[in-house]
N, C-alpha and C positions, 0 to 999 in steps of 0.2 A: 612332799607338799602337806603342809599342817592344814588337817582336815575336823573340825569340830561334831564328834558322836557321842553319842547318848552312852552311858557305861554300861560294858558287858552283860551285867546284870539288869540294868534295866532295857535293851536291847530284848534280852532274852525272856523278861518277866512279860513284856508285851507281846512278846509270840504264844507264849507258852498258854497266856489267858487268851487270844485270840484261838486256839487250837482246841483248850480245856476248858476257860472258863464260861464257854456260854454252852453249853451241853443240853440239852434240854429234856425236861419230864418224861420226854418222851420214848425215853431209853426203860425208863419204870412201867410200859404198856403191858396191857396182860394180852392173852392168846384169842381175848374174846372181844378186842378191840376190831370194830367196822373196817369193812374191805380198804374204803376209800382213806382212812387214818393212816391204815397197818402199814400202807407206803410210806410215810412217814412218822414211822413208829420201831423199835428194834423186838426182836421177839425176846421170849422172857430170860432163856437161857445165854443168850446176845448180850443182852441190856443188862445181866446181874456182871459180865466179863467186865464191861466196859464200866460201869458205874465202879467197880475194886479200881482195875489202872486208872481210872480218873482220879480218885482220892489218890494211887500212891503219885500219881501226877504234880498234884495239888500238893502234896506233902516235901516235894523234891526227890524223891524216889523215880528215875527213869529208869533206872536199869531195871529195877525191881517191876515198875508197869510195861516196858517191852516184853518182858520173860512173861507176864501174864499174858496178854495183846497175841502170845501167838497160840493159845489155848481158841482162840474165835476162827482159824483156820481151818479147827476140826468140828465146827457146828455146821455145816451144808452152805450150800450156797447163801449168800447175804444180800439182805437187797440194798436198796442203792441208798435208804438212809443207813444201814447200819456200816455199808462199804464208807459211807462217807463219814460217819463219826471214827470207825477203825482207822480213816486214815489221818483225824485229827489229831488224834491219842498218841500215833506212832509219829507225827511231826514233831508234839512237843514232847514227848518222852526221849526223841534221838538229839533232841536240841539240846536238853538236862544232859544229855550222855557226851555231851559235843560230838555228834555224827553228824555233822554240818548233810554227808550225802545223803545218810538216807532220809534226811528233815527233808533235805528240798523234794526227791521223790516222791514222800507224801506229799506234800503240799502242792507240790504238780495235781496230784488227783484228786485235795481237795477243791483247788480253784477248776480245774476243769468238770468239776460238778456242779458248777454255778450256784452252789444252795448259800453262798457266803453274802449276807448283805452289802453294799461298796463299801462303806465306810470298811466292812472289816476288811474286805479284799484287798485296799489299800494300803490297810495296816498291818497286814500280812505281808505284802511286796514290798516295801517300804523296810519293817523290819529287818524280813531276809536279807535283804540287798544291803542295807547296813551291817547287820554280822556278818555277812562275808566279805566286806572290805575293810570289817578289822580284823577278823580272820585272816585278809591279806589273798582271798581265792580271788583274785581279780575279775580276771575269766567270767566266772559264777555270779560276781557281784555285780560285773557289767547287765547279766542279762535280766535280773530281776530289776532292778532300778532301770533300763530299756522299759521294761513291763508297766513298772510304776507308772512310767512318764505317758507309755501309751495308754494305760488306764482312767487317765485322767489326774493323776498326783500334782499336786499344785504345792508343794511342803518343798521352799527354796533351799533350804538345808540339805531334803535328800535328794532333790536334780542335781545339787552341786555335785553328786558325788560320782555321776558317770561320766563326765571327761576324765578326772584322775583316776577310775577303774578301767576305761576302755585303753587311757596311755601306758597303767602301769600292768595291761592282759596285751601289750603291743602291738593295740586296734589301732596304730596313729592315725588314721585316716579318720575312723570315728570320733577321737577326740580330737580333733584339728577341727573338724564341721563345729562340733557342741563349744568348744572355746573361741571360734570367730563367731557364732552368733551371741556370746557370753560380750565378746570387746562389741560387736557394734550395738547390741542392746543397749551398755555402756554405753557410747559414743553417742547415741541416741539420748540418752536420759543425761546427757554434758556431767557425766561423773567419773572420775578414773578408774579404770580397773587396777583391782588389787595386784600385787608383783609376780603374786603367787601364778595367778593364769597368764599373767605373762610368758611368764618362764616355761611353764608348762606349754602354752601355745608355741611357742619356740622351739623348745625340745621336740616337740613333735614335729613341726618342719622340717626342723633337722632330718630326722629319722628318715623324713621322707624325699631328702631329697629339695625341698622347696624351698630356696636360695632367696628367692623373690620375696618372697613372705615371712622368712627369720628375717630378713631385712628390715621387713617395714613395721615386724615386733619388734627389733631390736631399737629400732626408729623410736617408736611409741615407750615401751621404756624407759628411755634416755629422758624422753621429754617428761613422761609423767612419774615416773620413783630416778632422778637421775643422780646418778653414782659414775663415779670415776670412772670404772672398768667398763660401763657400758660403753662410753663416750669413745674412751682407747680404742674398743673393737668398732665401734661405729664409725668411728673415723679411717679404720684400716679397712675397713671392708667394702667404702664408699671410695676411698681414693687411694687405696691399695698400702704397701709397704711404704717408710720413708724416706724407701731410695728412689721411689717410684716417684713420689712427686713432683713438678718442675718449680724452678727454682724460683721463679717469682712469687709463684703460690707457698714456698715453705713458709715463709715468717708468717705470710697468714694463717695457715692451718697450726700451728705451733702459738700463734695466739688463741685460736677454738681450744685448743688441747688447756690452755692455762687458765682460760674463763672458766673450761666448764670443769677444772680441779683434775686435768686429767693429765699434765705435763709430767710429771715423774719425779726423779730425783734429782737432787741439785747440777749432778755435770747437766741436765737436759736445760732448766733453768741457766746456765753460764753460756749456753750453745743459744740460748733464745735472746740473752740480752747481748750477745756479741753482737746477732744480726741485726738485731734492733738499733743498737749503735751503728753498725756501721751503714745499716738504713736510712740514718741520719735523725732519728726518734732515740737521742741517748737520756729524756728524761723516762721515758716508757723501761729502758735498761736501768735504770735507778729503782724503779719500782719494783721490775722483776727481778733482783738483786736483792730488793728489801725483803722479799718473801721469803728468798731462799733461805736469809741469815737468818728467819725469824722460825726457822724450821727446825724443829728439837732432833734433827738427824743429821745436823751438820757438823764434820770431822772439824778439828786444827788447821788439816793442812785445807779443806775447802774454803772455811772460813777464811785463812790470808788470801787466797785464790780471789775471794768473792768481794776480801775489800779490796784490794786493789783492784779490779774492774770497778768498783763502784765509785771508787775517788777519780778515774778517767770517765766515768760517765757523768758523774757532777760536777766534773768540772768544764767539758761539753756541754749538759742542758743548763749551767747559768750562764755561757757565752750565749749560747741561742735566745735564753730568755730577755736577755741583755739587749739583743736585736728583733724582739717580735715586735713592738711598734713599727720599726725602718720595713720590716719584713710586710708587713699587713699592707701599709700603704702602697706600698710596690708591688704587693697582688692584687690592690683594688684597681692598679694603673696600668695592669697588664693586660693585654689583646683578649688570651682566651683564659679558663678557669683551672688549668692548673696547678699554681701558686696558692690559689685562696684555698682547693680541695688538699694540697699538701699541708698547709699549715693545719687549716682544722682540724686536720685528720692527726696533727702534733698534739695538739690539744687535747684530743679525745685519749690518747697512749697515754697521756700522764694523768686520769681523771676528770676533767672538762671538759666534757660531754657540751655542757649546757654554754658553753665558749667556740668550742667549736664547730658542731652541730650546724650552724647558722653559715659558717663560712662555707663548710663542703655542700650544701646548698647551694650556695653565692656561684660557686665553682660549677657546679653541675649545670644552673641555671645559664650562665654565662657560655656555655661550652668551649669548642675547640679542643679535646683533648687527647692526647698520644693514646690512653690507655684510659679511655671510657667506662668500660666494660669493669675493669677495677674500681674508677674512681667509686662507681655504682656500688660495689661489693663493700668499699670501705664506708659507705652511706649507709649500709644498710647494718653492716656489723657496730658503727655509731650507735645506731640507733638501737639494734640490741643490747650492746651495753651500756645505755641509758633508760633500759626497762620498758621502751616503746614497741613490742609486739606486733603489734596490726603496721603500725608506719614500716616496722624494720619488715616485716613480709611481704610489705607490698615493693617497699624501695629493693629488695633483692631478686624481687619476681622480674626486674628490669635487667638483669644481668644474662647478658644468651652469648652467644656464640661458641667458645670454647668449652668444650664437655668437663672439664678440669675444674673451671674457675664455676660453671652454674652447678655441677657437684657442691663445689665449697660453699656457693651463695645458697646450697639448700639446706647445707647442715647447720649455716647459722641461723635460718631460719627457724630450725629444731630449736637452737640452742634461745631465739627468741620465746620460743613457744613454752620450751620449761624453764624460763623464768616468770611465763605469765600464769603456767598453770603447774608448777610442780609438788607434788606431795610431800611433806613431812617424814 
């Protein structure tokens, strides 16, 4: 997951002046310095230790200021300012040395001295937590950016950074919490989230187990970054294998699979427009035929395959076209709506949306029909492939009974949805 950080060096220059650069006079005290000061003051033998490692600090010299730093071990007990400047020196002197552990052990015992004003404490936490998740210590990195965030850190950059420490230290559980409150903040503020936490919100479903919930990432997805390979699993995972299907429903889901760029390679296109023809929609086979041939991975021998079905299906949709006046009038004259829902629903397979639209309407309104429940579905996939969104969700919310066909009528509701809202 491409994570945007500060560069090593400046990561590290920020600790290092948080650690060394604010040192204070108070290391230069003399022996004659008032009771009440001396607690916050180093004695003189102390404060000359520390003022050398400070300079080789400052100079880029860690190794060379730890080697001095432990000469203060053998000055007596230290009180709690000089224990606390020892352990500044020894964070950024291990951090110059890249000891990422013993940095953070001091730095444990500087924040648990409370002498660090917030600003710095923060940019203490904040840094750490940064170098260790380019460090790559995940683990480590999780717990200081945790610290961050309950410190008060309001820096969006470095919150971002503990869902993919807590995923990639295999906390799924904590990063599953941090990335659904990342999508509904999102969801909230009507802005898509990036692929990046998708993905990641996903994978850690997985991990865990949560079927439900890769689901309805995988869902989200599709509709807001939607790419092929979503749509294939989204569509398998919602109506299973495509032997699983029944057979009414295949052309239709075989149509979802081809709107949303996800049908495949040309035999699957010559399997879509067979059915379509013999669905009795052979200008919609004309079209799906068109595609195939216009696709720069079509063989010789596909290509003869794909004209000759094309020259039987055109010459099927201009018989039909031939009779779509006789056709219209005798579904305006017909009992129930039927006729008018099938021709429209002609119209809309060969691009005419806006021709037939109005008739499966006509049809739905008029009722009486065998297969209701369909006509409903192909009203609504109308309407998604005429860019109407809201009409196409609402006309597919009408589709119930069979668990097979309101599966399908939800996923083109999806496929409504990332056409009204899809990303670049």
């Amino acid at each position: 997951m491409p994570i945007s950080l500060p560069a090593p060096s400046a990561l590290l220059l920020r600790l290092v002046c948080v650690a060394a650069c604010a040192l204070t006079p108070a290391l230069h005290a003399g022996e004659t310095a008032p009771a009440a000061a001396a607690a916050e003051a180093a004695r003189p033998a102390v404060g000359a230790v520390l003022t050398e490692a400070q300079a080789l600090v400052n100079s880029g010299q860690g190794a060379q200021a730890s080697a001095k730093l432990k000469a203060v071990d053998s000055l007596g007990p230290l009180n709690a300012y000089e224990a606390f400047m020892l352990q500044r020196l020894r964070g950024a002197a291990a951090l110059q040395e890249g000891d990422l552990a013993r940095a953070q052990s001091a730095f444990e015992a500087v924040l648990a001295a409370q002498r660090l004003p917030p600003a710095e404490q923060l940019q203490t936490l904040a840094s750490l937590g940064q170098m260790l998740y380019r460090a790559k210590d995940f683990a480590a990195a999780a717990k200081w950016l945790q610290r961050y965030a309950d410190a008060g850190g309001s820096d969006a950059a470095v919150l971002a950074l503990r869902a993919p420490a807590a995923y990639f230290s295999k906390d799924y559980a904590t990063a599953r919490g941090l990335l659904l409150a990342t999508t509904q903040a999102d969801a909230d503020a009507s802005r898509p989230t990036p692929l990046t936490t998708w993905r990641l919100l996903a994978n850690a479903q997985h991990q865990l187990g949560d079927d439900a919930g890769y689901r309805q990432s995988l869902r989200r997805m599709a509709v807001q970054h939607p790419q092929p390979a979503f749509w294939a699993e989204l569509v398998q995972r919602e109506l299973g294998e495509p032997g699983a299907w029944p057979e009414r429903q295949l052309l239709d889901v075989q149509r979802l699979l081809r709107a949303a760029g996800a049908l495949g390679g040309i035999d699957n296109a010559l399997i879509l427009a067979a059915q379509a023809q013999q669905a009795g929609f052979p200008g919609e086979a004309v079209k799906v035929i068109d595609e195939a041939l216009a696709q720069p991975s079509v063989t010789p021998q596909q290509m003869t395959t794909l004209t000759q079905r094309r020259d039987s299906a055109q010459r099927q949709a201009e018989a039909d076209r031939r009779n779509r006046a006789h056709d219209e009038a005798a579904a305006r004259k017909a009992r129930d709506g039927q006729a008018l829902v099938t021709l429209g629903w002609a119209w809309v397979t060969e691009g005419q949306a806006d021709t037939g639209l109005p008739l499966i309407a006509q049809g739905l309104q008029r009722g009486g029909l065998a297969r209701a429940d369909e006509a409903r579905l192909h009203h609504g996939m109308a309407l998604a492939l005429a860019g109407q969104p809201a009409e196409a969700r609402q006309a597919l919310a009408q589709v119930k009974g069979e668990p097979g066909l309101v599966a399908l009528a939800g996923l083109w509701a999806d496929f409504a949805d990332r056409r009204a809202t899809a990303t670049p």
